[in-house]
C-alpha positions in Angstrom: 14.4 12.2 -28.0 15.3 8.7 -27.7 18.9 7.0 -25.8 21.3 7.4 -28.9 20.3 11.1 -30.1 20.5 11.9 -25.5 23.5 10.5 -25.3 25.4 13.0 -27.6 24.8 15.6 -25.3 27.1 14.1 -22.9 31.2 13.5 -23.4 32.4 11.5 -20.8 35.3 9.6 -20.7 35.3 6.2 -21.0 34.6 4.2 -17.9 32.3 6.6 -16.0 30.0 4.4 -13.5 29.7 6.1 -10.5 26.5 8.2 -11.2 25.6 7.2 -7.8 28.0 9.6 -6.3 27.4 11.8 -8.6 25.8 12.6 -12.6 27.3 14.2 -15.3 25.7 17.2 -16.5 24.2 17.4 -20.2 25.7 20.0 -22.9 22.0 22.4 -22.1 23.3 22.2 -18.2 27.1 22.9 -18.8 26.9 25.6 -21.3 24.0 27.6 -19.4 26.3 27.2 -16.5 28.8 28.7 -18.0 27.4 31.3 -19.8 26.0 32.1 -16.4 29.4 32.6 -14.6 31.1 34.4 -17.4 28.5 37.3 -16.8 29.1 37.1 -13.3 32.5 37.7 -13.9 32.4 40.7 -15.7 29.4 42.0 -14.0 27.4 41.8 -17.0 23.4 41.2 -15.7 21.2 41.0 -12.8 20.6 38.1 -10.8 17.2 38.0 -11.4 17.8 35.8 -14.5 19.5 33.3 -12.3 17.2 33.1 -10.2 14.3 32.5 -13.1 15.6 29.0 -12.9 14.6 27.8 -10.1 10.6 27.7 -10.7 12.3 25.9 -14.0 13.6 23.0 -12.0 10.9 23.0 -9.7 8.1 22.3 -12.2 9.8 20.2 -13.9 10.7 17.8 -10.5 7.6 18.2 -9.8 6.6 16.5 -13.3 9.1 13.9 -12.6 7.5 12.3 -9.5 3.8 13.4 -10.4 2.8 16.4 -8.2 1.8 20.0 -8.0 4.8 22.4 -8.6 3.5 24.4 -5.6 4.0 21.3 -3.4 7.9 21.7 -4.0 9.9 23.3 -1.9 13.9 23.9 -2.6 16.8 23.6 -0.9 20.5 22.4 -0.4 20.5 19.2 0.7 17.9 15.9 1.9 18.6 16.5 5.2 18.4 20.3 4.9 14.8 19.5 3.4 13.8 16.6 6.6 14.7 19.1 9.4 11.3 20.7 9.4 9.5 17.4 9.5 12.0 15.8 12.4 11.2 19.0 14.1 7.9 18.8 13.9 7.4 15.4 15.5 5.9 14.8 18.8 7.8 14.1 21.5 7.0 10.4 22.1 6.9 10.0 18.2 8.7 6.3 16.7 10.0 6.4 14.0 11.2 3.3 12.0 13.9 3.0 9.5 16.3 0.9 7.4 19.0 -0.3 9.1 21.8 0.4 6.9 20.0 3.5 5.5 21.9 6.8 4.3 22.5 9.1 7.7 21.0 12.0 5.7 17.8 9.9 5.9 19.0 8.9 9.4 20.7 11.7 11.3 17.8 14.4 11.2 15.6 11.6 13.4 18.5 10.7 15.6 18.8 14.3 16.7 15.2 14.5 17.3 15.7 11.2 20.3 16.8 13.6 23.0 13.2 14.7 23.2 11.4 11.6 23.6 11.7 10.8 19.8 12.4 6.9 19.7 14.2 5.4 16.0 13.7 2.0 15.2 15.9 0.2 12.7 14.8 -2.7 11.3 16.1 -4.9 8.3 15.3 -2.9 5.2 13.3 -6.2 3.2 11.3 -6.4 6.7 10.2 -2.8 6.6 6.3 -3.0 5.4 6.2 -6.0 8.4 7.8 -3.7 10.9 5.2 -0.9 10.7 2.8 -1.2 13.3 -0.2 0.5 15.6 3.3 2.4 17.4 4.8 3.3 14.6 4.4 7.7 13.6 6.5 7.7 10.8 8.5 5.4 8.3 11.6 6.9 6.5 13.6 5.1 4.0 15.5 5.2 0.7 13.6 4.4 -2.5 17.0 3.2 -3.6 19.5 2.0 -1.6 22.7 3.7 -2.0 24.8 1.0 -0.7 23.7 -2.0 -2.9 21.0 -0.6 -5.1 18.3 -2.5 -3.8 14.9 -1.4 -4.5 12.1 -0.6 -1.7 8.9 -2.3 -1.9 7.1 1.0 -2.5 3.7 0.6 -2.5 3.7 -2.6 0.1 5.4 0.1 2.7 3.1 2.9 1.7 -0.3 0.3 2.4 1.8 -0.9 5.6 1.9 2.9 6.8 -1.8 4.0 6.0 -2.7 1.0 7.3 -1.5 2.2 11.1 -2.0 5.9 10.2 2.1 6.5 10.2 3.7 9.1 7.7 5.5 8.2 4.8 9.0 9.9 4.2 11.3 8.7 1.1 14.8 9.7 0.2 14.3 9.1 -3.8 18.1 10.7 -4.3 19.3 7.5 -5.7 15.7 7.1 -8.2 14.6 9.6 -9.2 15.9 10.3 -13.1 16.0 6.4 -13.4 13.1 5.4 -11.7 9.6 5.6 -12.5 7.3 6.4 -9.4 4.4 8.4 -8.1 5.6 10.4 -5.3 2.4 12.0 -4.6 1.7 8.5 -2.7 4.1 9.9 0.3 3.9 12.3 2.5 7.7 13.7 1.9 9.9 13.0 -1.0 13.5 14.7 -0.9 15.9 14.5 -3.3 19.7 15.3 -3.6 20.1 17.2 -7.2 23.4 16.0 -8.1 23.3 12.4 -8.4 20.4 11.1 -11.3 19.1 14.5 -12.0 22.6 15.5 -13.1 22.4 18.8 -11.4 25.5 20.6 -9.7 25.6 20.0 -6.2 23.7 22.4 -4.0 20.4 21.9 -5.3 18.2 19.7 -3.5 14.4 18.8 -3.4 11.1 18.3 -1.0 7.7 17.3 -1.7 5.9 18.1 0.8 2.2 17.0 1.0 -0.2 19.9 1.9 -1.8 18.1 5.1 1.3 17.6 6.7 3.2 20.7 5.4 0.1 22.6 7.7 1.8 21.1 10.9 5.6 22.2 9.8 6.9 25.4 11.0 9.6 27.0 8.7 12.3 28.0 11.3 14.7 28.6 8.2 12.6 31.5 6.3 14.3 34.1 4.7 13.2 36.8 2.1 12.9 33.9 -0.4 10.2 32.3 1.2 8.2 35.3 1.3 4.8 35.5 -0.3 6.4 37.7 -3.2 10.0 37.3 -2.5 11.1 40.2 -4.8 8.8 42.3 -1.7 10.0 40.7 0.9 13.8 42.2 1.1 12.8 44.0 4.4 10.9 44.7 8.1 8.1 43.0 9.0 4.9 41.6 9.0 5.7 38.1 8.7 4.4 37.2 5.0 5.1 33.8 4.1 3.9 32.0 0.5 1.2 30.2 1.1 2.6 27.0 -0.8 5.4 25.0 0.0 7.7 27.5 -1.2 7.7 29.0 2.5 9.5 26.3 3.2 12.8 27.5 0.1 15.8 28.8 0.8 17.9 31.5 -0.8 18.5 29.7 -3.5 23.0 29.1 -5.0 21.9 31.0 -8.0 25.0 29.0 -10.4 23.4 25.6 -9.4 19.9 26.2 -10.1 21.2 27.7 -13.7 22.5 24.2 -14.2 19.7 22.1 -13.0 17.0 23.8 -14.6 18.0 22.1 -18.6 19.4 18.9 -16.8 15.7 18.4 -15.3 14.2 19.3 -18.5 16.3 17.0 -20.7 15.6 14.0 -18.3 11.5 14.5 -19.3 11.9 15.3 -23.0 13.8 11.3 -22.9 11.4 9.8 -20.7 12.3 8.2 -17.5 11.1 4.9 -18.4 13.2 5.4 -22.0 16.2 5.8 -19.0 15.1 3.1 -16.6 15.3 0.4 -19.3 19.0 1.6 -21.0 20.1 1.9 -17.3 18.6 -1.7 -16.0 19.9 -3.4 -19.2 23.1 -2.2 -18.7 23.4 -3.3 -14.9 22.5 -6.6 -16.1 24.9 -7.0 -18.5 27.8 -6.0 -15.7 26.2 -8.3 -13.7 25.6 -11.7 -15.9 29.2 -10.5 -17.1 30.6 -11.7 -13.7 28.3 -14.4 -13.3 25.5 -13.1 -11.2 21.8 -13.0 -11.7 20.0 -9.8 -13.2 18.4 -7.5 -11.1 15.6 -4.2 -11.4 18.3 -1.1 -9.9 20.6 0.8 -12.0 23.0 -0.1 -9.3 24.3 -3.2 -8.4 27.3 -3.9 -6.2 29.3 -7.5 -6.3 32.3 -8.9 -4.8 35.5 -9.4 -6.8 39.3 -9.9 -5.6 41.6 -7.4 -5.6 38.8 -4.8 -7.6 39.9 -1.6 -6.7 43.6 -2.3 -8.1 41.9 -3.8 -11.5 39.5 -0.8 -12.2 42.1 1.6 -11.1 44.6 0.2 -13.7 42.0 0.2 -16.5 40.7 3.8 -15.6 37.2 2.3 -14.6 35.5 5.1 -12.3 33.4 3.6 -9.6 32.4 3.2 -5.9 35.2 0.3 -3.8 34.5 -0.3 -0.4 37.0 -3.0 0.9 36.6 -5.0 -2.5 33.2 -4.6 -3.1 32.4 -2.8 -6.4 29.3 -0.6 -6.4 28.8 0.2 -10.1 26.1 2.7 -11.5 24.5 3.0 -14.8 22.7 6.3 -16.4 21.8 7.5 -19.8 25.0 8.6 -20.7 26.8 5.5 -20.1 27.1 2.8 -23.1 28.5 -1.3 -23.6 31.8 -0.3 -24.2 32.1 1.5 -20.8 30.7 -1.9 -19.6 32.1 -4.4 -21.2 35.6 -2.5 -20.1 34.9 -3.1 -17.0 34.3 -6.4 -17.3 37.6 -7.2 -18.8 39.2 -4.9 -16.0 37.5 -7.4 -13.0 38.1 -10.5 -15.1 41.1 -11.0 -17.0 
């Protein structure tokens, strides 16, 4: 399926470029959703259907960023999905990180400081240079949410093994637009509701089996059981043996609507959706005068911005003037080139 046939499975309204708050769900996504809560309602099925979705989305994440599907665990939210590797840290453990970096990336190491856990923050185009012998564990986004800028993947990843330190990447703000091989990293989360176009609530870990060994699952319910559907009640303890001890109960309506959005982004390609995304950023940008870039989202200062796009119904990200614009397969030129008229004329 290329870009044009994709893109009539969406119908958004014109001037949609805020992806990186959240994605727009694909016709598959909305309709099984809704068909999904319309039984509800009435009472209609079991929930077991629901539920059928989740090893859906999971294999086909785990297709996305190139691992095993019993390497995934699911969850809620990133920093639902980091807890279990802050908590697992040593006391003593330093861990370094971006300094203007996401607080879901951020806050579940902070927490860990007031047991000997020292956080480092260093200037996010510095990070490979920063890890050193000290250094236990680097976390950072894989795309900046606040300008778009792209880690240097693989130089951070050589930096880390180099010095023995874990690698943990926040990839909410990549992957779906992003090529990359996540099986490189020792943790990759991901929130579902940005460039996987899932509703929010469904959230992502990749958890590398040599380190998932040292985790303990303090949040283990009935789903993480070996057989869940056998796991309703008493004991013994009977955990999967995969990184699915590591799930939660999952919000059954979320899942139903991640599953097709998941699926849709790998029968396009992500490469097919890095280049319509990129091109499209760069046309926003050398609009206004500035230099092309490699991120889907690009951020640039213009006079009085909020005021403009607000007046020409242009949806994205202000922050005291500064546009933050973001680009995915469902938005087109004329979305583009409107806002361009909105921050120029």
């Amino acid at each position: 399926m290329d870009i044009e046939q994709a893109q009539q499975l969406w119908k958004p309204e014109p001037g949609w470029l805020n992806t990186a708050s959240y994605g727009l769900p694909p016709e598959p996504a909305w309709t099984a959703m809704q068909e999904a809560l319309a039984d509800w309602r009435v009472g209609r099925t079991s929930w077991e259907g629901w539920g059928d979705s989740v090893q859906r989305a999971r294999t086909a994440f785990a297709g996305l960023i190139n691992v095993p599907g019993e390497d995934v665990a699911i969850g809620a939210t990133a920093s639902q999905m980091l807890a279990p590797v802050a908590a697992a840290l040593p006391a003593g453990s330093t861990v370094v990180v971006p300094e203007v970096e996401f607080t879901s990336n951020l806050f579940p190491w902070l927490v860990q400081t007031e047991r000997g856990v020292t956080v480092r923050t260093v200037p996010a185009d510095g990070l490979a240079d920063a890890i050193d012998a000290d250094t236990d564990l680097v976390a950072f986004s894989l795309v900046q949410s606040a300008d778009g800028a792209v880690a240097a993947y693989d130089e951070i990843v050589a930096a880390a093994r180099a010095h023995g330190a874990l690698v943990v990447v926040d990839a909410s703000q990549a992957c779906g637009w992003l090529p990359f091989d996540g099986s490189l990293a020792d943790v990759v989360v991901v929130s579902g509701y940005k460039w996987v176009m899932g509703p929010r609530g469904c959230a992502y870990a990749y958890l590398a089996p040599a380190l998932r060994d040292r985790l303990r699952p303090d949040a283990a319910g009935w789903y993480a059981g070996r057989d869940p559907y056998a796991s309703y009640y008493g004991p013994p303890l009977r955990l999967a043996d995969d990184a699915r001890r590591f799930d939660i109960s999952p919000a059954w309506f979320s899942w139903v609507g991640a599953a097709p959005a998941l699926e849709l982004i790998a029968e396009i390609g992500v490469p097919a959706i890095q280049a319509h995304d990129v091109a499209l950023a760069n046309r926003f940008l050398t609009g206004l005068g500035r230099p092309p870039g490699q991120s889907a989202i690009v951020t640039v200062d213009v006079p009085d911005a909020e005021r403009r796009l607000a007046a020409a119904g242009i949806r994205a990200a202000v922050r005291a003037g500064r546009v933050r614009a973001s680009f995915h397969v469902y938005s087109t030129e004329a979305d583009v080139d409107a806002a361009l008229t909105a921050l120029t004329a």
